[in-house]
Backbone as ProteinMPNN parsed JSONL, in Angstrom:
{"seq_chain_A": "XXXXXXXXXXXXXXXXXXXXXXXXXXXXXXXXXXXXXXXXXXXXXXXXXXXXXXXXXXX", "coords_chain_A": {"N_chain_A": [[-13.028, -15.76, 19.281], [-9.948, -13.825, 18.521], [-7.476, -13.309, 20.781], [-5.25, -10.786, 21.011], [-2.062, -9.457, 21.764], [-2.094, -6.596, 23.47], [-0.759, -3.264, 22.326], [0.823, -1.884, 24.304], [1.624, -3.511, 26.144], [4.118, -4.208, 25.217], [7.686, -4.738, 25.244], [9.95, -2.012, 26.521], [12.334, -1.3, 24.325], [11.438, -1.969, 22.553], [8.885, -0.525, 22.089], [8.914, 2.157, 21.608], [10.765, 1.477, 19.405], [8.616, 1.379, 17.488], [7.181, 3.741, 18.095], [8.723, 5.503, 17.133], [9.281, 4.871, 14.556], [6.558, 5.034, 13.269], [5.923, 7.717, 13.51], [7.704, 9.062, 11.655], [5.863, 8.456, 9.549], [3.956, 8.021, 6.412], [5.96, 7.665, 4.373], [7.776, 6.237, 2.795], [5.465, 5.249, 1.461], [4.507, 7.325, -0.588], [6.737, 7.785, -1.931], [6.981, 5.584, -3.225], [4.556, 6.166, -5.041], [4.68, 8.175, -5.905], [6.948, 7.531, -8.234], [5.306, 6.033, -9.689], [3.69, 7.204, -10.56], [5.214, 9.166, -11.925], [6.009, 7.818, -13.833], [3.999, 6.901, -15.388], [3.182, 9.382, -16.723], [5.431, 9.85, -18.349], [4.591, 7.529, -19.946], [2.238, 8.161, -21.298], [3.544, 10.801, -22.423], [5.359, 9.719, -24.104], [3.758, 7.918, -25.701], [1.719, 9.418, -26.868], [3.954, 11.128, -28.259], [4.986, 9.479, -30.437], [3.149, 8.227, -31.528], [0.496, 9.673, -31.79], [1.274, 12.506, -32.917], [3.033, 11.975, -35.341], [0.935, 10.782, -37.085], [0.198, 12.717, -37.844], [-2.496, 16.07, -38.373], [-6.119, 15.944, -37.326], [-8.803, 15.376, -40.374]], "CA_chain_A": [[-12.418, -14.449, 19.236], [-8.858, -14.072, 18.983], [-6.899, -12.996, 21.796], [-3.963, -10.421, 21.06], [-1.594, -8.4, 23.208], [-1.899, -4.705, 23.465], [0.644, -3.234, 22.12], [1.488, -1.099, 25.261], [2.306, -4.846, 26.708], [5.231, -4.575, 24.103], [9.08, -4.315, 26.095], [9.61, -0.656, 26.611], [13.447, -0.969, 23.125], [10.271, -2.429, 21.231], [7.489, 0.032, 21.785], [10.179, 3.325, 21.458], [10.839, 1.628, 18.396], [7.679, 1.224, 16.901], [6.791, 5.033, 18.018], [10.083, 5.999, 16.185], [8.686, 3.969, 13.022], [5.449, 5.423, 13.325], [6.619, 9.087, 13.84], [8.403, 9.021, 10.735], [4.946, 8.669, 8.36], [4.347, 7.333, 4.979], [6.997, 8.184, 3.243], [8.041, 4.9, 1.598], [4.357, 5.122, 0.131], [4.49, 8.644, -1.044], [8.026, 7.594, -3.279], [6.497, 4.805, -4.486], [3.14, 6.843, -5.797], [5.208, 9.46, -6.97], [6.973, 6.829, -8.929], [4.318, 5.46, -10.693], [3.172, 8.676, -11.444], [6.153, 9.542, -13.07], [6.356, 6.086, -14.996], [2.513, 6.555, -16.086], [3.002, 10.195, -17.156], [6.071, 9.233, -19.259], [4.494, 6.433, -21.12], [1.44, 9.096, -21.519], [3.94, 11.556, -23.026], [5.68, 8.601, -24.975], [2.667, 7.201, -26.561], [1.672, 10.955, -27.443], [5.214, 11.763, -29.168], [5.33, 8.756, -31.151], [1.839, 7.734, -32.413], [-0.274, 10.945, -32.407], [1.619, 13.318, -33.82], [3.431, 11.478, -36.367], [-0.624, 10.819, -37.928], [-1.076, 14.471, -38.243], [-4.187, 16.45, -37.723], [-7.558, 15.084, -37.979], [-9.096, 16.245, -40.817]], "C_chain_A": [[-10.909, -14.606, 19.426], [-8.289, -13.265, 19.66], [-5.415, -11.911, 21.698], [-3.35, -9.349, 21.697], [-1.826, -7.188, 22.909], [-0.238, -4.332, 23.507], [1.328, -1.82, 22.902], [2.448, -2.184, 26.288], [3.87, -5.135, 26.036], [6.468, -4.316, 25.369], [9.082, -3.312, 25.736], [10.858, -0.315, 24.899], [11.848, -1.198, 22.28], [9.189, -1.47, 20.981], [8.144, 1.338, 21.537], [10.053, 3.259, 19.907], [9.755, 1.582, 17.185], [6.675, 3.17, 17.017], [7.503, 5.902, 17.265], [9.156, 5.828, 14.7], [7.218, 5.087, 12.384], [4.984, 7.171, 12.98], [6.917, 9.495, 12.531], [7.348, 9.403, 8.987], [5.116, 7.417, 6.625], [5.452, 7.48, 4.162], [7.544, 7.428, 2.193], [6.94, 4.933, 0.941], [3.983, 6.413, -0.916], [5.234, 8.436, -2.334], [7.477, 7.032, -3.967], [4.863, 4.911, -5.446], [3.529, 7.915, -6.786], [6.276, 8.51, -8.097], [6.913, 6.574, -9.904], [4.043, 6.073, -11.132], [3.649, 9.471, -12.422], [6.397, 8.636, -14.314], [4.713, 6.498, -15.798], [2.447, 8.33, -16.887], [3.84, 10.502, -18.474], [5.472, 8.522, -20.487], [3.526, 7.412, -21.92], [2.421, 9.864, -23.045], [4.96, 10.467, -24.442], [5.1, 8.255, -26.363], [2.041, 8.462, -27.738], [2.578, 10.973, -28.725], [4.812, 10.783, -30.511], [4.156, 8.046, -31.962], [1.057, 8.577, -32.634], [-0.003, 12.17, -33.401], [2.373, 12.908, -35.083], [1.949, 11.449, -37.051], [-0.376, 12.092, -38.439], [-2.356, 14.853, -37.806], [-4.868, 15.956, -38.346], [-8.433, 16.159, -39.118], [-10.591, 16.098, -41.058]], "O_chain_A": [[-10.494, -15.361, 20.306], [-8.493, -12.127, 19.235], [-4.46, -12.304, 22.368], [-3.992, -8.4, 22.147], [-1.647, -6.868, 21.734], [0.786, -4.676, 24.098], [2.061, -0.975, 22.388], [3.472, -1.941, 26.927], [4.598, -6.086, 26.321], [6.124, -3.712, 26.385], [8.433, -3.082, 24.716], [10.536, 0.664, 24.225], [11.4, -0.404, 21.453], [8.584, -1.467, 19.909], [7.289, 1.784, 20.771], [9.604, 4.138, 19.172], [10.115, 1.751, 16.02], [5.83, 3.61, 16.238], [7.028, 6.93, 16.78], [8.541, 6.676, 14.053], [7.088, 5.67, 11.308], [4.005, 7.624, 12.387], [6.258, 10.48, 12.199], [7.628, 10.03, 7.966], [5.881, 6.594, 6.122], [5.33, 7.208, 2.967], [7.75, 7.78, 1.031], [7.066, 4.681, -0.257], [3.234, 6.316, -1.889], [4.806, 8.698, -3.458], [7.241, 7.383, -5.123], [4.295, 4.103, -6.181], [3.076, 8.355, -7.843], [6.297, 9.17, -9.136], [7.696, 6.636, -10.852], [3.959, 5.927, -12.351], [3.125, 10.141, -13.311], [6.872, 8.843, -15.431], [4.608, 6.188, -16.985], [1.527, 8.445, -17.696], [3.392, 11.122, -19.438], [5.712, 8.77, -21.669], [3.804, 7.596, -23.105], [2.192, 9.646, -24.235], [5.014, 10.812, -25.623], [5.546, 8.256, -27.51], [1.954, 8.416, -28.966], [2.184, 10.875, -29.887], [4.365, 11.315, -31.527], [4.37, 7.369, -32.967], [0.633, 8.527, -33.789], [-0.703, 12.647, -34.295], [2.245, 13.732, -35.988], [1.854, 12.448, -37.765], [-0.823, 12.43, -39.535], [-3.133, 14.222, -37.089], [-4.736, 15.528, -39.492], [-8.684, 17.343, -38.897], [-11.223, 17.01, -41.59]]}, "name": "protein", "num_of_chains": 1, "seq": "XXXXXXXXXXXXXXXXXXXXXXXXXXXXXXXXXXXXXXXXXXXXXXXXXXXXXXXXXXX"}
């Protein structure tokens, strides 16, 4: 089993800052979902413009 400290054992600048950190939320993973989302809705609307409608309708 491995053995590791509790992280109330942390020095009091270190555990402040890790409640700071913590406090704060996802937010770096939020940007980078919203992102992608924008990059994948793009290529979507991209792929759309430039290969579907040029065909024409199905007849």
């Amino acid at each position: 089993m491995i053995n590791s400290d509790h992280p109330t054992d942390l020095p009091a600048p270190e555990q402040h800052a890790v409640e700071r950190i913590v406090a704060e939320g996802p937010r770096g993973a939020l940007v980078l979902a919203g992102i992608a989302t924008v990059c994948v809705v793009a290529m979507w609307f991209a792929f759309y413009l430039m290969v579907f409608l040029p065909r024409g309708a199905l007849q």
